[in-house]
N, C-alpha and C positions, 0 to 999 in steps of 0.2 A: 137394251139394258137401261135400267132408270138410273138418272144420275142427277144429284144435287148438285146446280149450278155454280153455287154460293161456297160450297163446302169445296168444290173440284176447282177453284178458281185458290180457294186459300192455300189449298195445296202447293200451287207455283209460287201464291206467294210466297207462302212460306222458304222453297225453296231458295227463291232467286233472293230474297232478305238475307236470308241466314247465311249464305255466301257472300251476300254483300259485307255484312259485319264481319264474317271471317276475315274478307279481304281488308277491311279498314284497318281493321286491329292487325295483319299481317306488316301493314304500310307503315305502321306505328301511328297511326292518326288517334289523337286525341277523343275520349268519348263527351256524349251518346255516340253508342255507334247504330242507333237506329230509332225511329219515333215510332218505332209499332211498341205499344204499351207491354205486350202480353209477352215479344221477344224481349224486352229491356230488361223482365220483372223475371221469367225463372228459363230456366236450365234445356238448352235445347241441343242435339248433337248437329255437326257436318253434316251437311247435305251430302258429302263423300266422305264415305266409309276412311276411305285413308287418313283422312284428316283428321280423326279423334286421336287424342294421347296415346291411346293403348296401342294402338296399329301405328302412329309414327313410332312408336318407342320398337313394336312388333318388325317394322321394315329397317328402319337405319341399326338398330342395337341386335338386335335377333337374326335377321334373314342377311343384311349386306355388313355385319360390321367383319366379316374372317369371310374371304371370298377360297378359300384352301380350305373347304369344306368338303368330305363325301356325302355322296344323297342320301346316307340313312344320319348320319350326324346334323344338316342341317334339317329332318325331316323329326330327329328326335328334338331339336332345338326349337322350332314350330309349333309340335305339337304340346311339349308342355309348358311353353310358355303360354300359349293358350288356354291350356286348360286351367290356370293360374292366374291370366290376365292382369297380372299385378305385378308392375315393372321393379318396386320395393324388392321382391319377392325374389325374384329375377338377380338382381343385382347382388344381394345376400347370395344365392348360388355362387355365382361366378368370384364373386370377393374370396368366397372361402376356399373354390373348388378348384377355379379357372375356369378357363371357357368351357361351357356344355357343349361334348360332344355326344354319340352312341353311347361310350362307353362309363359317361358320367351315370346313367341310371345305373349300375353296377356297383359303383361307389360306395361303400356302405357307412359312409360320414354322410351320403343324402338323406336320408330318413331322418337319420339322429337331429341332423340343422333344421329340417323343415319341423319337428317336433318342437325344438327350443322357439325358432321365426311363431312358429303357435301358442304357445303361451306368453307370448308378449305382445302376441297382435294377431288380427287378419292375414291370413296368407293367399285368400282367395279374393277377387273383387267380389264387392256387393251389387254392381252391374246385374250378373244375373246367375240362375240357379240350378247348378250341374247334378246330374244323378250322380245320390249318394249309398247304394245299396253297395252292398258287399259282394260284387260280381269275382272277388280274387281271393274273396276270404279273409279279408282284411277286415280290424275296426276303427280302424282309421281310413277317412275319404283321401286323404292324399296318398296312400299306400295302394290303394287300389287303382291309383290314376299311374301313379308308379309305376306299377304291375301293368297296367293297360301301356304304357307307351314304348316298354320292354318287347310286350308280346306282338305291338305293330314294326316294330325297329329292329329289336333284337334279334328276330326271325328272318329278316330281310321281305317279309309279307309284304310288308307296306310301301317300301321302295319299288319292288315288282308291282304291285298295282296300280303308283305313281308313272312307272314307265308305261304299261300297260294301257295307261287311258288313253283315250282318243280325241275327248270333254268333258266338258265340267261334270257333267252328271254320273261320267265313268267315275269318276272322280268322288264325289259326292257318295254313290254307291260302295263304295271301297271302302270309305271311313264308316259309313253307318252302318257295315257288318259285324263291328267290331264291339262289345258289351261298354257299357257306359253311354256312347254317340248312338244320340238322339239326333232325329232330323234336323232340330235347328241346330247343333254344335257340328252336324256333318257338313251344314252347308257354310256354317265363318270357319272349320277347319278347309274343305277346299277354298274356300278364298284367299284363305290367308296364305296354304302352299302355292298359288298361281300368282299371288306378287312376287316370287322366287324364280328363277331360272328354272327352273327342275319342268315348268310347264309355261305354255303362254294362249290357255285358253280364254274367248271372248269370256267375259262377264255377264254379257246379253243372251248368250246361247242357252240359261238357268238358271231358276230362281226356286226358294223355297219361300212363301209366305211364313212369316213366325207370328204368334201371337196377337203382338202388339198391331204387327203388322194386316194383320184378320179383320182387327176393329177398327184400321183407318180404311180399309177397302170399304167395309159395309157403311161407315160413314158417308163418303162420298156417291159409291154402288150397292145400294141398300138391294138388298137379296138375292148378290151374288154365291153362285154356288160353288162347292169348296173345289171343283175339279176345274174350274172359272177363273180361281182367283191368282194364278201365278200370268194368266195369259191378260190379264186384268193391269199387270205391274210391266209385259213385255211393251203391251197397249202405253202408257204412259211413258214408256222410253222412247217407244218409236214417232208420238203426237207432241211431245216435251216442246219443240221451239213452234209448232204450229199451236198448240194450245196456251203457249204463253201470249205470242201475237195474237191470241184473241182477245187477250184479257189486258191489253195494253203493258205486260211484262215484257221486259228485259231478260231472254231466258236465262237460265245462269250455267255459268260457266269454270271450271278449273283454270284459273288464271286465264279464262281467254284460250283454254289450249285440249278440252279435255271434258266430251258432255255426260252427261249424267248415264250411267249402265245399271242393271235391271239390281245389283246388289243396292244402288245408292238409291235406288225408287222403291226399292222394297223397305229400304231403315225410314224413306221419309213420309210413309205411310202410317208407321207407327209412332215419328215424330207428330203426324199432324192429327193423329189420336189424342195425342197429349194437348197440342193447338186448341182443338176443338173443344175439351171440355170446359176452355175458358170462352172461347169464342162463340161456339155454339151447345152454350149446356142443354139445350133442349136435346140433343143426340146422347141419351142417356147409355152407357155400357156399365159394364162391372169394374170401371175405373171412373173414381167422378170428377178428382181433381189431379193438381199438379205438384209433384213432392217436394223438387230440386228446385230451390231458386237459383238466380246467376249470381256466381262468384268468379272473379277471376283466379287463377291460378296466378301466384307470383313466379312458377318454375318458366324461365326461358322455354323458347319451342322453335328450332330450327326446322326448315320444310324439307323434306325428302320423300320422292315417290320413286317405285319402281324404275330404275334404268332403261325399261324395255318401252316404259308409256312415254318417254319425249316429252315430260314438263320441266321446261327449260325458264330461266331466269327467273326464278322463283323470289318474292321481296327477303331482304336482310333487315330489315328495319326497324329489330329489338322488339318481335314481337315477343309478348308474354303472358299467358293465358290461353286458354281453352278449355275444350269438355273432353272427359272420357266418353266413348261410346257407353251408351247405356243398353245393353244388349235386353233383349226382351227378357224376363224367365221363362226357361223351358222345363222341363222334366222329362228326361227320355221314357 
């Protein structure tokens, strides 16, 4: 398989950098938090999926804040906060509702608030972009996501074929039966339910390339083929600390505790999509530049990772700032 030396090389950097500055800014350390031009100037996500806003918000506020949860309550809590991605959004439910459980989709104050929450703003992130066809009949896209997490929850379907799986991609399968879920929102919905007790399958064992992720493959593996390219991201999980040692990197690390799995090498492929069209504009796609410059966020960001992965002593050190995950757009 042909491979651009230059381009597969920026890839760890970028990795092992971006982590780097995560950590500085975790420690509280004063900036620059990096002399690379291109990370200083705009917007780049975690090299771990967990790390973006949305999935701490997703892990500590959603999956562990009420441990007296049943499987379809925290499976309905999962799944629409996901399909929502926007903790704003989130927090308006539960203010008005309480905590979401099952039976909150029933509610019929939820339609009415999520109405009001819309004509005074976004209720979905602008991250990325979920099928909006009327699969329920609805002419409202949030009525029909309504309707979808009813008819996963409500029925107890979806908690049976939660138990049911055996891995990821049993997993993965489950959700994308279901009208709305497209492959890419089937495969961050099983991730997002396997940071949860409910399952504790590898990360490594499945992968879906998205989009974003497509164009940072052929960037570095120019004419890899589409049946190629998830075994293509397993390949870089498994060469991650021998291909940095070639490049004189420092491979990176979750605090020291916790290496990179095939979800976080699948987002930093479509990360180093974004990399690339500053660094290497000759690698032309149907993306030519960089949208998101870096801002900090002023909202504090406490660290919290699944219970189950052992990352332990995690820094307190007032950090403040980060990125939302910027999920590719898909269109089921």
């Amino acid at each position: 398989m042909e491979r651009r030396d230059d381009v597969h090389r920026a890839y760890w950097h970028l990795a092992a950098e971006r982590q780097q500055i995560f950590e500085r800014r975790a420690a509280g350390d004063p900036g620059p938090w990096t002399e690379d031009p291109i990370l200083a100037r705009y917007k780049f996500t975690n090299p771990w999926r967990a790390s973006d806003r949305v999935s701490q918000f997703l892990i500590k506020d959603v999956i562990y804040d009420n441990v007296d949860l049943e499987p379809e309550d925290l499976l309905a809590r999962i799944v629409l906060f996901r399909l929502f991605s926007k903790p704003s959004t989130w927090r308006a439910i539960e203010r008005e509702l309480g905590p979401v459980r099952a039976e909150t989709l029933d509610d019929r104050r939820l339609p009415t608030l999520l109405e009001r929450l819309q004509s005074r703003g976004p209720i979905y992130t602008s991250a990325f972009i979920l099928c909006a066809n009327k699969a329920y009949g609805h002419d409202r896209k949030y009525q029909n996501h309504l309707a979808l997490v009813r008819e996963m929850v409500g029925t107890g379907a979806l908690p049976a074929a939660v138990a049911r799986a055996e891995k990821l991609g049993d997993l993965f399968e489950a959700l994308c039966a279901y009208p709305l879920i497209g492959p890419f929102m089937g495969y961050q919905l099983a991730i997002d339910i396997n940071y949860s007790e409910l399952t504790d399958f590898s990360e490594d064992e499945f992968t879906v390339p998205g989009p974003g992720a497509v164009r940072g493959i052929e960037k570095v593996f120019p004419g890899t083929p589409a049946r190629e390219r998830a075994a293509v991201i397993h390949r870089m999980v498994d060469e991650q600390e021998e291909a940095c040692a070639a490049y004189g990197i420092t491979p990176p690390t979750l605090f020291g505790q916790r290496r990179l799995r095939a979800i976080d090498c699948q987002n930093l492929f479509c990360e180093l999509d974004k990399y690339a069209r500053v660094r290497f504009p000759e690698l032309r796609s149907n993306r030519s530049r960089i949208k998101a410059t870096f801002a900090p966020s002023s909202e504090p960001l406490t660290l919290f990772y699944p219970p189950k992965w052992g990352v332990e002593n995690l820094p307190d050190g007032g950090f403040a700032g980060g990125y939302e995950l910027e999920l590719v757009p898909a269109v089921a």
